[in-house]
C-alpha positions in Angstrom: 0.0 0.0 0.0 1.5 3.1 -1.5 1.9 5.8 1.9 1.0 9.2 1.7 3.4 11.8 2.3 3.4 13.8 5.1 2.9 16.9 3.2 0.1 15.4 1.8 -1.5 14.5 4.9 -0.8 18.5 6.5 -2.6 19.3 3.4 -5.5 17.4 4.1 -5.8 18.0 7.4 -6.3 21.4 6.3 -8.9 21.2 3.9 -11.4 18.2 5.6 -14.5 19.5 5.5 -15.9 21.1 8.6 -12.6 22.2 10.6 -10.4 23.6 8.6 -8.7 27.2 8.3 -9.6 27.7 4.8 -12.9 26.9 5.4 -13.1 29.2 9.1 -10.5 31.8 7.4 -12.9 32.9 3.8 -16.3 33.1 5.6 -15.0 35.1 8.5 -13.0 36.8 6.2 -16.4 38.4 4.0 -17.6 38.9 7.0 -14.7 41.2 8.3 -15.1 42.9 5.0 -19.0 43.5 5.5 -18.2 44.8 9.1 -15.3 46.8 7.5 -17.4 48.8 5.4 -20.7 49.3 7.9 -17.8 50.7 10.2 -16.8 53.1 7.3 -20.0 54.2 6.7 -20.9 54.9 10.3 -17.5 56.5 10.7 -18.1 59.3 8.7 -21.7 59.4 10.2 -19.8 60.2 13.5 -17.6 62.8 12.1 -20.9 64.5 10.2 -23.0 64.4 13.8 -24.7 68.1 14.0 -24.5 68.4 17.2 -20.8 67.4 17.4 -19.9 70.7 15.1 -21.8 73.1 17.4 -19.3 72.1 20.2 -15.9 74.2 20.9 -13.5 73.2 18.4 -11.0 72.9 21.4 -13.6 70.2 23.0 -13.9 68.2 19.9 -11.2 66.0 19.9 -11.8 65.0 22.9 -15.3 63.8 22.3 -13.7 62.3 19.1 -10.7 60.2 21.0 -13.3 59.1 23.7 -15.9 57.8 21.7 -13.7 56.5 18.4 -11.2 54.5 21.3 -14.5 52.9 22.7 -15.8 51.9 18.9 -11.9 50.2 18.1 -12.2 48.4 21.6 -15.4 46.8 20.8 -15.6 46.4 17.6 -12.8 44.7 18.1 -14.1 42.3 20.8 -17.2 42.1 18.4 -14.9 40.5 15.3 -13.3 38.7 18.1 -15.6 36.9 19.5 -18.1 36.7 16.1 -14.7 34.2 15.3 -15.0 32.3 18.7 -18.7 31.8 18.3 -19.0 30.6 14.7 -16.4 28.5 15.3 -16.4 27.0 19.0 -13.1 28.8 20.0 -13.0 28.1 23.5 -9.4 29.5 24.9 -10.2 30.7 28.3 -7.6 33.1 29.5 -8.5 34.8 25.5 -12.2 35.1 26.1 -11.8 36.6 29.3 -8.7 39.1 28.5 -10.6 39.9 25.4 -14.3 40.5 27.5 -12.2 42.7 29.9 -11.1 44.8 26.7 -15.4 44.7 25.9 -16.2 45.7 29.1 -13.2 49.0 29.5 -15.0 49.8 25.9 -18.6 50.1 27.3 -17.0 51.9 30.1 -15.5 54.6 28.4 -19.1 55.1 26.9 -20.5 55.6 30.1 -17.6 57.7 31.8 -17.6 59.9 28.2 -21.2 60.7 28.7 -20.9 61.4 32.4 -22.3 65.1 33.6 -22.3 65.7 37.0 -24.0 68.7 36.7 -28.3 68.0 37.4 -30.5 67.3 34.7 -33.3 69.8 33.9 -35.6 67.2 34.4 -37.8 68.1 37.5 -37.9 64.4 38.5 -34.0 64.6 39.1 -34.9 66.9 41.8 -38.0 64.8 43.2 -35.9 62.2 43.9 -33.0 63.9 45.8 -35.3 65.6 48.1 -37.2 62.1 48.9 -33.6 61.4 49.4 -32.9 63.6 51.6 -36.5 63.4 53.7 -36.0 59.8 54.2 -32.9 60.6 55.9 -34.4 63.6 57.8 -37.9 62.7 58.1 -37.4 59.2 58.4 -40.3 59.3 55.5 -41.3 60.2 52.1 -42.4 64.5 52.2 -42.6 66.7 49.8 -40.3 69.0 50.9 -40.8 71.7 47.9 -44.5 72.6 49.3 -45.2 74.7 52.1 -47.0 71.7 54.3 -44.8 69.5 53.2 -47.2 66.7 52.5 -46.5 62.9 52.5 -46.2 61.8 49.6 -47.7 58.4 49.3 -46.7 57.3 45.9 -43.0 57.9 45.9 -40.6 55.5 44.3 -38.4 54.6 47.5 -36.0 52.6 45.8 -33.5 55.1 44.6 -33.8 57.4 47.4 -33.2 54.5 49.6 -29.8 53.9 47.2 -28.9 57.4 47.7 -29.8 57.9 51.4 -26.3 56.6 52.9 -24.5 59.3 50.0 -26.5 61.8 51.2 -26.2 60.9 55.4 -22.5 60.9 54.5 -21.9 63.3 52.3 -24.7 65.6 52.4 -25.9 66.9 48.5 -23.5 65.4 46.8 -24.5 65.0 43.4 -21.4 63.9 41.6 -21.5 61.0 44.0 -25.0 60.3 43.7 -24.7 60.3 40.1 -21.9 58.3 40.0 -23.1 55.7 41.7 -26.0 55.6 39.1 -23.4 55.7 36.4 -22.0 52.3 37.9 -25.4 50.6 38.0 -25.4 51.1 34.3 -21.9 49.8 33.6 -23.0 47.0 35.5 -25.1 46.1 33.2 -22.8 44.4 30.8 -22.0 41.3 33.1 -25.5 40.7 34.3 -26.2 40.5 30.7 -23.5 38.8 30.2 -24.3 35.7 32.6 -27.6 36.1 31.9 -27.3 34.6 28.8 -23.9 32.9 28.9 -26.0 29.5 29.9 -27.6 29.2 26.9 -25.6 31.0 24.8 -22.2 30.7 25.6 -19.4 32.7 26.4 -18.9 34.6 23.3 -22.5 35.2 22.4 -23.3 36.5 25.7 -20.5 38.6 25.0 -21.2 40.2 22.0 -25.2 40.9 23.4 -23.6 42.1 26.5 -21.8 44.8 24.2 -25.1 45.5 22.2 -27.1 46.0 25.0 -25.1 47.8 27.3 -23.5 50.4 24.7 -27.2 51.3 24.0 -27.3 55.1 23.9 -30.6 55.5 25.7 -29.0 53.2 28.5 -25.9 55.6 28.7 -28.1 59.3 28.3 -30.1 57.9 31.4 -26.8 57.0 33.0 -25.9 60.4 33.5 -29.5 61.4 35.3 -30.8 61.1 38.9 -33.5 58.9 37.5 -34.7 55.3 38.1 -34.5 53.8 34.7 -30.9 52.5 34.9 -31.3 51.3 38.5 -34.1 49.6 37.5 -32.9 47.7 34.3 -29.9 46.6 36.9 -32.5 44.9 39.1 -34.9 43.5 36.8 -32.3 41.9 34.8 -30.5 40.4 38.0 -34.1 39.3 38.7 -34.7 37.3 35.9 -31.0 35.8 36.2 -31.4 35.0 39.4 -35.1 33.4 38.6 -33.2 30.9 36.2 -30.4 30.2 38.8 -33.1 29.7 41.4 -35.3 27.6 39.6 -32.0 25.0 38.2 -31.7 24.2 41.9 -33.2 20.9 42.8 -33.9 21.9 46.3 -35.3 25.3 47.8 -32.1 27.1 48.2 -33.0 29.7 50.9 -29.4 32.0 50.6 -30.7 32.3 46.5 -34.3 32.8 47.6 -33.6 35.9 49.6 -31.2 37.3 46.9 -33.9 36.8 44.5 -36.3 38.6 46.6 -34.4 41.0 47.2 -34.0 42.0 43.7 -37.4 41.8 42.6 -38.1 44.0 46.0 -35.6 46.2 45.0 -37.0 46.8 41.2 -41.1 46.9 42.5 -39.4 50.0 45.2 -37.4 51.5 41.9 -40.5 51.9 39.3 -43.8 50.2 40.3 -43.7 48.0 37.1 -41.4 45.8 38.8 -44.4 44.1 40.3 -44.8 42.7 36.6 -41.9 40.2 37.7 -43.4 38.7 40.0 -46.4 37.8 37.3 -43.2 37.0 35.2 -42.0 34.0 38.0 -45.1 32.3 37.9 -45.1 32.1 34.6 -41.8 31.0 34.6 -42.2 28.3 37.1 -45.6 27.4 35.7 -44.1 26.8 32.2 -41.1 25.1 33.7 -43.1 22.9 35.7 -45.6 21.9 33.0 -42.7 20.6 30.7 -41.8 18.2 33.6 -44.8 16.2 32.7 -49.0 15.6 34.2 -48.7 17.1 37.5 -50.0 13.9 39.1 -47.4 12.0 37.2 -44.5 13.7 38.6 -42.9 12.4 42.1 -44.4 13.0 44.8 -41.4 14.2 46.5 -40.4 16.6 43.7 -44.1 17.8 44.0 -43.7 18.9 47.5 -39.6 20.4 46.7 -41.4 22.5 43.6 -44.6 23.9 45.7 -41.7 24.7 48.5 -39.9 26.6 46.3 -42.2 28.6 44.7 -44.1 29.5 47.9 -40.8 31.0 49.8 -40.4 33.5 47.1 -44.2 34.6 45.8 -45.6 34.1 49.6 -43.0 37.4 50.8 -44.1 39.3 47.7 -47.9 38.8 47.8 -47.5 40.1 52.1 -45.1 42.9 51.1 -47.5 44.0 47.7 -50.4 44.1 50.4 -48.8 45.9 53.4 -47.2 48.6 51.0 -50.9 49.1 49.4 -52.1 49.6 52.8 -49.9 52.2 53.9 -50.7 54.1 50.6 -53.9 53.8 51.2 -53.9 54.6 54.4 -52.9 58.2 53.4 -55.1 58.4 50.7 -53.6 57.1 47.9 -52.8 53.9 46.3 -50.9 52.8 43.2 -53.5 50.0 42.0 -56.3 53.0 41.7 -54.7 53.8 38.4 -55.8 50.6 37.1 -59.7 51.5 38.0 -59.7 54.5 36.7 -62.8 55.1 34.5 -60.2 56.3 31.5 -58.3 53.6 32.0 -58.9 51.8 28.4 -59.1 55.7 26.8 -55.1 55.5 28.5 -54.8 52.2 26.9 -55.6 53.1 23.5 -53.5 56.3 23.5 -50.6 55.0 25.4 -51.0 51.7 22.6 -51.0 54.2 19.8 -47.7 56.2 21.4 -46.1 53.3 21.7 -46.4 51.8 18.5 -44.9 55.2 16.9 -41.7 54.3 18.8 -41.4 50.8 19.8 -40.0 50.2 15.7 -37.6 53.0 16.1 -35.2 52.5 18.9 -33.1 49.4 18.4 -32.4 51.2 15.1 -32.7 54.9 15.0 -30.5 57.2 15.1 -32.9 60.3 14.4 -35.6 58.8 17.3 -32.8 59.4 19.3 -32.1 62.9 18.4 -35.6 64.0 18.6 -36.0 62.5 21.9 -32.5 64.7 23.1 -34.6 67.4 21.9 -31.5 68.3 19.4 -32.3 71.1 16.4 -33.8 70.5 13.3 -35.4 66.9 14.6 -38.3 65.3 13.9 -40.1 62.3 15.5 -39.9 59.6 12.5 -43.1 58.3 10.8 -43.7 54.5 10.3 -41.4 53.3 7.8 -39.6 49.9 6.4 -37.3 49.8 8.9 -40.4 50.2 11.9 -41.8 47.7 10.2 -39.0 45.2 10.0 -38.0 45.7 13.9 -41.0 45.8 15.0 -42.0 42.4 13.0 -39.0 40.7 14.0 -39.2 41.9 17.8 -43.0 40.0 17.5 -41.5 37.4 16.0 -38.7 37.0 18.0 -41.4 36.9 21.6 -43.0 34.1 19.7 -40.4 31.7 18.9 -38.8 32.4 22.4 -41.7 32.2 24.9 -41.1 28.5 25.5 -37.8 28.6 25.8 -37.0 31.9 28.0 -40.4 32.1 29.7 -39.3 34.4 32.4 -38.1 37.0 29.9 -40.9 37.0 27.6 -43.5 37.1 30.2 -41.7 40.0 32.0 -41.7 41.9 28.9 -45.1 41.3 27.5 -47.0 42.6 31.5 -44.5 45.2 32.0 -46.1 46.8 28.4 -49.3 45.6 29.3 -48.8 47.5 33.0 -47.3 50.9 31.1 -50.1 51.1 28.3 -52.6 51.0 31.5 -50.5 53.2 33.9 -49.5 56.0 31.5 -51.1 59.0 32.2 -48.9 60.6 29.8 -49.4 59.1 25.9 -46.8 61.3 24.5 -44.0 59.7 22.9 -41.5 61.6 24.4 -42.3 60.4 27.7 -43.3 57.1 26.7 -40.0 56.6 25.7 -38.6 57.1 28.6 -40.8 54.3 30.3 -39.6 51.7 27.1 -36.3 52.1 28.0 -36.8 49.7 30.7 -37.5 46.9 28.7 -34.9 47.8 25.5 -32.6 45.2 26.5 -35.2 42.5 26.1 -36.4 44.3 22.8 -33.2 44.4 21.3 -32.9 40.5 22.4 -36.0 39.2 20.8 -35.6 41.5 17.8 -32.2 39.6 16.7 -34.0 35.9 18.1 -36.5 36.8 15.5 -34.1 37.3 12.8 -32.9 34.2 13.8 -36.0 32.5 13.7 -37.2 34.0 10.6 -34.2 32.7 8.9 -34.5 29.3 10.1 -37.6 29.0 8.5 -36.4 30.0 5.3 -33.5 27.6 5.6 -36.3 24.8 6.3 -38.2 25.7 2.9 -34.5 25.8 1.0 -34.3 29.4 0.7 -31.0 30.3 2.3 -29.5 26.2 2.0 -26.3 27.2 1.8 -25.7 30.1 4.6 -24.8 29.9 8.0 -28.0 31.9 9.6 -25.5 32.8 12.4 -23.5 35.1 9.3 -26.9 37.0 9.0 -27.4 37.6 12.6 -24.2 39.2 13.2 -24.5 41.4 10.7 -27.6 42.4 12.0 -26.5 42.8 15.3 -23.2 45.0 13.8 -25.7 47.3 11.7 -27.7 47.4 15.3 -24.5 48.4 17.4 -23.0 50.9 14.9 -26.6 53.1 15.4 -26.1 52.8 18.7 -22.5 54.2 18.9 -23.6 56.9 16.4 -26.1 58.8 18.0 -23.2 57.6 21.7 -21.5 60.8 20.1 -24.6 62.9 21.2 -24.2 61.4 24.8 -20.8 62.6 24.6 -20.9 65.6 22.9 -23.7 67.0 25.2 -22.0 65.9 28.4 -19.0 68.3 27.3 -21.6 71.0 25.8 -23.8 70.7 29.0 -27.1 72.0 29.7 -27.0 75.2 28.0 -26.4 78.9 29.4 -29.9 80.0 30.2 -30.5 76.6 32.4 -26.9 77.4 34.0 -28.5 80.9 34.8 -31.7 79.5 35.8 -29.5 77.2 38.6 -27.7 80.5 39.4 -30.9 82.6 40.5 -32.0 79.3 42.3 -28.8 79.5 44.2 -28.9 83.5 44.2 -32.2 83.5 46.4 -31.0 81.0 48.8 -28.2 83.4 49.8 -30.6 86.8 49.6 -34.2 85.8 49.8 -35.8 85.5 53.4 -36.8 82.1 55.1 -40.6 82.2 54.1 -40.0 83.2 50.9 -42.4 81.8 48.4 -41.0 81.0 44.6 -42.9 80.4 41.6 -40.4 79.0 38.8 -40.5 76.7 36.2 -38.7 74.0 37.8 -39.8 74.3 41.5 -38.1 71.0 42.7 -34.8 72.6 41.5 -35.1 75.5 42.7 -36.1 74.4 46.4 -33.1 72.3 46.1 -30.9 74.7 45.3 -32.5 77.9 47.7 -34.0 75.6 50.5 -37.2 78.2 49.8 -40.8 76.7 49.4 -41.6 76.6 45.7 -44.8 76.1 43.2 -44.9 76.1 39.4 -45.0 79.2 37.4 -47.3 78.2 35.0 -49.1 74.9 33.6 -48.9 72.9 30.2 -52.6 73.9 30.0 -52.3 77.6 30.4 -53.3 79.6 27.4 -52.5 83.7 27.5 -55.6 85.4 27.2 -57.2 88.6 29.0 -58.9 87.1 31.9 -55.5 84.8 32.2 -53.7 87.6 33.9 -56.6 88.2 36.8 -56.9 85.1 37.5 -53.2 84.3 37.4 -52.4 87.5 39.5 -55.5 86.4 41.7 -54.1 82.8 42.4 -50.1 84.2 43.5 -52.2 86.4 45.9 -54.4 83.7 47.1 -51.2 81.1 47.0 -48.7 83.9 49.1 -46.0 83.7 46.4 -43.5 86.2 47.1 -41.3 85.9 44.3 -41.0 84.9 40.3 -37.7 83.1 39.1 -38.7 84.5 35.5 -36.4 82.0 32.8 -35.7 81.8 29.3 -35.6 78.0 29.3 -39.9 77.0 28.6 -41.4 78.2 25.9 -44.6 78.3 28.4 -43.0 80.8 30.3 -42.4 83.3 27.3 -46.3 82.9 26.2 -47.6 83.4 29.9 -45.5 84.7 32.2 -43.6 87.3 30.0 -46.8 89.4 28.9 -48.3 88.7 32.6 -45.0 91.0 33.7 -45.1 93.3 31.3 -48.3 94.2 30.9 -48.9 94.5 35.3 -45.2 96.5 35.9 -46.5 97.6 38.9 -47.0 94.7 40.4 -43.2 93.2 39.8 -39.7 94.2 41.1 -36.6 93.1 39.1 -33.3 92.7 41.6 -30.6 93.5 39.6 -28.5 90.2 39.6 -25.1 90.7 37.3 -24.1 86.9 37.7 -27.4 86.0 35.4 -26.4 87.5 32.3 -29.6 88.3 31.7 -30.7 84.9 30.9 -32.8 85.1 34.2 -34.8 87.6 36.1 -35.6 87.2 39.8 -38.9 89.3 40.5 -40.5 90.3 43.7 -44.2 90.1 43.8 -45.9 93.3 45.0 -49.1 92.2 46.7 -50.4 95.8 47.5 -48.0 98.5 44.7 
């Protein structure tokens, strides 16, 4: 028998079907290619961002090094381990070198985008000073109002977070924000084990990187708001649901954690009580595939009734005593759902949502209307709504047998905000999505991947690797994301703009000058008691609509009310309808202190009860 030499054999060692480098090398290669140019094209879509060429030309490059280093550290983990999970490449000390290098690049996202100056939002505000009346008060007050009422349906969670800062520390906001900067960064390795399991180490990876580089996920970062708190304990939640539930036997220590993270998200945003529906589900499911419940052992029977009772029997007492007490003062969270509007709120909130919920996996112009940036526009329903939104159905489908917990989360926590919402804009209900974008951007890609399953199985994609087209997908998906990152970045350089500066300045302006029983009406109340320690009240409502009889009655109400004194700001379009021709047109009844430190961005008024 005539041997083979051993050239020969190298040779076709090398090109057997199924492992070999020519075979790994050319598809991977294409693929690099493919990346290669999506990078390009995004590239220049960075360097092209509007609001990036409104910022200081001395500022620029470093919004530039920041956010291009991040992109060339993950994209790089990206090809990396797109190579490790096609092929099965499983070098430890690689995959965990090269997931460190992932997780400094999200990072640097996240410490790029960080402001420590407060967010113009007014809830920023409402959650520092329940912060700082639980410490106080040993309760939830609204400090702001001159009775300083309870306030029944505040969201204890992240004041309860801040609460040692604060006892510490005092008002520190750069430490209070920083700690909700790290919950978000976080992120990545709870998403990270939470699908590592079933996924593996390098697609957990790569959906870690997705996920937690999403740009609405980094602007909240930089906010004293609950949204990236509470995506850190819902998340944990439903890994520690899975963990809980692989256990044979009622493990108490993984019980309380599990608790204590569903607990911890239902005290952050009131939706977390949707997890709770989500474990029962979950165990439901997971029980039923076990077989007839009279056919399984009896023994296993009495550990799976054991198991689920220790965790939903502490929920269902705590759900009930916390209604109680907010009943007790007059108020109670589960009124919303009997509301006599409620399926009016339904149908709106559905409507709202459905204009967005296409939109932001996978735009870039959603996300710069919602940052309220020039020359925006809220997008209409298009092909790519259509196809994000289809696959994201899709994807719930094909996935609620296998990730019950997840899917069942997802699918009450919309059903919970579409009846909850009291606010149907899209603008706000975006901000309430962003909670469940992680699981939307999960299910959008497993419906991809379903959908091209089922063309493999009628021959129409045979001879490609579905896994090719998903990675794409996912690269297309991350490089939106890390375009409209440079807005993140850009605007935590640019900051909040020189009349909200001002506006801070006359908050802090009547703290030093204004007497102790001062009275404020501003724009931003919360802020401004937060800043001045003075009792405050708003300056004018979304409803109110300049007209003659508006100024008697306005003037009538500050009398009525006691307000002393205007902060007058260039900051709400509200204020320069109302509040501007209410002044000029009663000069007699308003005194301007003359305040050189506000540039004339912001006018501090005293009210003149009797001229």
């Amino acid at each position: 028998m005539k041997k083979t030499p051993k050239s020969q054999k190298k040779t076709d060692r090398h090109s057997r079907p199924g492992g070999t480098i020519q075979r790994r090398v050319s598809p991977f290669f294409a693929f690099a290619i493919v990346c290669g140019i999506i990078g390009s094209f995004y590239f220049f879509t960075f360097l092209s961002e509007p609001t990036l060429r409104t910022l200081d030309a001395t500022l620029r490059p470093k919004v530039l090094w920041t956010h291009l280093t991040s992109y060339v550290l993950l994209c790089s983990a990206f090809l990396y381990f797109s190579y490790a999970w096609i092929y099965s490449v499983n070098r430890r000390k690689v995959n965990w070198s090269i997931l460190s290098v992932a997780f400094l690049g999200v990072a640097m996202l996240y410490l790029g985008s960080f402001n420590p100056i407060l967010a113009p939002n007014g809830d920023n505000a409402e959650y520092l000073l329940t912060t700082k009346s639980l410490v106080e008060r040993g309760g939830a007050y609204r400090l702001h109002t001159p009775n300083e009422t309870a306030n029944g349906l505040a969201s204890l969670g992240l004041p309860v977070i801040l609460s040692p800062i604060y006892a510490t520390w005092g008002m520190d906001l750069f430490k209070m924000k920083a700690l909700i900067m790290l919950f978000g960064i976080l992120i990545f390795p709870v998403v990270f084990f939470l699908f590592r399991r079933e996924h593996g180490l390098a697609y957990a990876a790569i959906l870690s990187m997705l996920i937690a580089s999403s740009p609405y996920l980094i602007s909240m970062s930089t906010t004293i708001m609950t949204e990236i708190p509470y995506i850190f304990w819902s998340l944990l939640a439903v890994l520690l649901a899975h963990l809980y539930y692989q256990r044979t036997k009622a493990y108490l220590g993984l019980a309380i954690l599990l608790l204590l993270s569903i607990l911890a998200a239902f005290l952050t945003r009131a939706v977390g009580i949707t997890l709770v529906g989500a474990f029962i589900c979950y165990f439901l499911m997971k029980t039923r595939e076990q077989g007839p419940w009279q056919a399984i052992e009896k023994k296993i029977r009495a550990q799976t009734l054991l198991k689920f009772g220790i965790v939903i029997a502490p929920m269902v007492i705590c759900f009930i005593i916390l209604q109680l007490t907010s009943a007790s003062q007059g108020v109670s969270q589960i009124q919303v759902f009997f509301s006599s509007n409620a399926f009016q709120f339904l149908r709106e909130n559905a409507i709202g949502i459905l204009n967005v919920v296409g939109h932001m996996p996978a735009s870039e112009a959603l996300f710069s209307w919602w940052k309220i940036l020039p020359d925006t526009s809220l997008p209409g329903i298009d092909i790519i709504w259509l196809l994000i939104t289809s696959l994201t159905v899709l994807g719930v489908i094909a996935c609620f047998t296998s990730r019950p917990m997840l899917t069942s989360y997802m699918l009450l926590a919309l059903l919970v905000i579409m009846l909850a919402s009291r606010t149907p804009q899209e603008m706000v209900l975006i901000r309430y999505l962003i909670i469940l974008l992680p699981p939307m951007l999960y299910f959008s890609i497993e419906g991809l991947n379903e959908l091209l399953l089922q063309m493999k199985k009628i021959r129409l994609l045979s001879r490609i690797d579905p896994r090719w087209s998903r990675l794409v997908f996912i690269f297309i998906l991350f490089n939106i994301g890390m375009a409209s990152n440079v807005v993140n970045i850009t605007l935590a350089k640019k900051g909040y703009g020189a009349h909200y500066e001002s506006f801070i300045r006359a908050s802090v302006w009547c703290g030093l000058n204004l007497p102790a029983d001062a009275y404020i009406m501003s724009v931003k109340p919360r802020i401004t008691h937060l800043y001045s320690l003075r009792k405050a009240t708003s300056l004018s409502g979304t409803r109110d609509v300049y007209s003659a009889d508006y100024d008697q009655q306005k003037i009538q109400s500050m009398i009525d009310g006691g307000i002393t004194h205007l902060i007058v700001d260039a900051i709400s379009e509200r204020t320069k309808e109302t509040i501007y021709p209410l002044v000029h047109n009663h000069p007699e009844l308003f005194e301007a202190y003359d305040i050189p430190e506000l540039e004339g961005k912001c006018t501090v008024l005293r009210f003149l009860r009797n001229p």
